[in-house]
N, C-alpha and C positions, 0 to 999 in steps of 0.2 A: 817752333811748333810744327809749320806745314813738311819739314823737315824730320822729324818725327813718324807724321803724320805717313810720310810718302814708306819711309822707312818699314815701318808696318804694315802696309799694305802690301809691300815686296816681300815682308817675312809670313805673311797672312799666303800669300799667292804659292810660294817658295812649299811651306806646309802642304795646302792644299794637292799641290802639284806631288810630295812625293807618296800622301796618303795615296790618291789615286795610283799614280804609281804601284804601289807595293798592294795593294787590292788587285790591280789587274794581274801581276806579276803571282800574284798568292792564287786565284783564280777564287778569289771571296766576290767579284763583281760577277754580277749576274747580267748579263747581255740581253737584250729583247731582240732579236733575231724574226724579221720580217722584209720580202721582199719590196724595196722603194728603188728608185729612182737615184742615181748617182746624180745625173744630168741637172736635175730640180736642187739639189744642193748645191751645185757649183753653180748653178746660175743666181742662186740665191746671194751666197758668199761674192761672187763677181759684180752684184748690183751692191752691195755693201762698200766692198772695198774700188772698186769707182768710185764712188763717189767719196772716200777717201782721200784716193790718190789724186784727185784734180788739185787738192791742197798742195801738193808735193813736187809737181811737175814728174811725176814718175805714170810712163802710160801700161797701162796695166789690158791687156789684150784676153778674148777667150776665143777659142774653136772647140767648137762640139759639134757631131752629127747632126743632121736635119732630123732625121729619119730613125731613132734611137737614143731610148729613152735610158738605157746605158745601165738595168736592172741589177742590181746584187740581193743576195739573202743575208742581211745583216744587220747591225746595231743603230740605225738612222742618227743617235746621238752621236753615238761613237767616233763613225764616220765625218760629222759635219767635224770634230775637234781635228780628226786627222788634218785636213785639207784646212780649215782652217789656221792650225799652227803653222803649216809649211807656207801659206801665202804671206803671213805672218812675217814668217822670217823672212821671205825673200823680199816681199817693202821694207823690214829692216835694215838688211846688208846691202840695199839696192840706192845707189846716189840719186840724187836727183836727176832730175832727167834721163831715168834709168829707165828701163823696158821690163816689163812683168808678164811671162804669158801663160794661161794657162788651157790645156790642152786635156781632151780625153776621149777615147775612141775603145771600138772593140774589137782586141789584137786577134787575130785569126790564125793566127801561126803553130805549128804543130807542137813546138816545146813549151810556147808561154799564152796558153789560149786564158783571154779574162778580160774585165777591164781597164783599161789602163789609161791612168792620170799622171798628166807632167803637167810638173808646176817648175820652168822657167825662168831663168835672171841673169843680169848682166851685172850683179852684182860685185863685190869684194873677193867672191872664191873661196874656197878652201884648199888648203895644202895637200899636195895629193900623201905626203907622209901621214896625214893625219883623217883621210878622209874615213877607213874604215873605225874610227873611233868615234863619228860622231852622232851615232847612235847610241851611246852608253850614259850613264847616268853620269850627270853634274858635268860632262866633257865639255868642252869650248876650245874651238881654233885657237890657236895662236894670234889670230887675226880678229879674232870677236872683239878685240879692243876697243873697234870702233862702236860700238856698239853695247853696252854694259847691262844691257835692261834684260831678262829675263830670268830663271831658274836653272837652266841649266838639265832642265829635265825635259823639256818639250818635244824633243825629238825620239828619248828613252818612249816617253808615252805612246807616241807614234808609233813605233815600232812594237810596242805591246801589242794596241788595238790591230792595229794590221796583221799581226800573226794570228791573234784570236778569231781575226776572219780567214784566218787558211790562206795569204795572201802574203805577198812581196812588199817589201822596200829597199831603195837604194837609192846613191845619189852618185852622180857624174859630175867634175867641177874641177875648174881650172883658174886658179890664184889670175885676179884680175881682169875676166873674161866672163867667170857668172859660174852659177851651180843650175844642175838641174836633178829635182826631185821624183823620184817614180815612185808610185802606187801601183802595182796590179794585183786584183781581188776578182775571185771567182767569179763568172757571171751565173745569175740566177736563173734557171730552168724555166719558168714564168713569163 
């Protein structure tokens, strides 16, 4: 029965995840578009999963500006799922005693001016033959084996919301040495 039980709740998650999906994808979601706080979300999500990770012996690190409050015009929901799934994943593929960091500043540079978020690990890696596929729907490394739990959609999503904010994703990642995830998302005039 809890066997069942769990069973469903993955096929309930699984659901959910490609509804959403295909809502964002159809452009049937409707976004509430206001300027917040980046900074205030990841600090939020980083006092969460602290406390977490002490369970796990995995240390989970942030750096953020003193001085900047890290402002976008966007989905405040939306947003927390992005950053959310990808620390997500990285305490997933991340061994024990692995290192988690996460990182966000505001890139000044002439080609990629925005906010920009790295979320950090010294995880499992992904294969670099496979790495621009795992943005796509139901994809999973070769290597995800270690790890069996999710949809297979979570990064697909990511990638939706992210572009719906006019904004980047990408990831850097070498088999056995860690992935690192980027965000940059316009910053807000405000």
């Amino acid at each position: 029965v809890r066997n069942m039980h769990t069973r469903c709740m993955q096929m309930e998650q699984l659901i959910e995840d490609l509804m959403q999906l295909t809502r964002l994808e159809s452009g049937s979601v409707n976004l509430n578009y206001q300027v917040f706080s980046v900074r205030e979300i990841l600090e939020s999500l980083f006092d969460l999963y602290s406390a977490e990770s002490e369970h796990t012996g995995k240390e989970f690190v942030m750096d953020l500006p003193e001085d900047d409050e890290l402002n976008v015009l966007g989905d405040s929901n939306g947003l927390i799922r992005v950053f959310d799934n990808l620390i997500v994943n990285s305490m997933r593929y991340t061994k024990e005693n692995g290192h988690i960091a996460l990182q966000a500043f505001r890139d000044t540079s002439e080609n990629t001016p925005g906010i920009h978020v790295i979320i950090k690990d010294d995880g499992c890696g992904i294969p670099a033959d496979e790495i621009a596929y795992v943005f796509d729907r139901f994809y999973r490394a070769a290597n995800s084996s270690i790890n069996k739990t999710g949809s297979g959609l979570g990064l697909a999503i990511v990638k939706s919301i992210v572009l719906k904010h006019h904004g980047k994703v990408w990831v850097e990642s070498q088999i056995n040495i860690g992935s690192s995830f980027h965000v940059l998302l316009p910053p807000s005039e405000k």
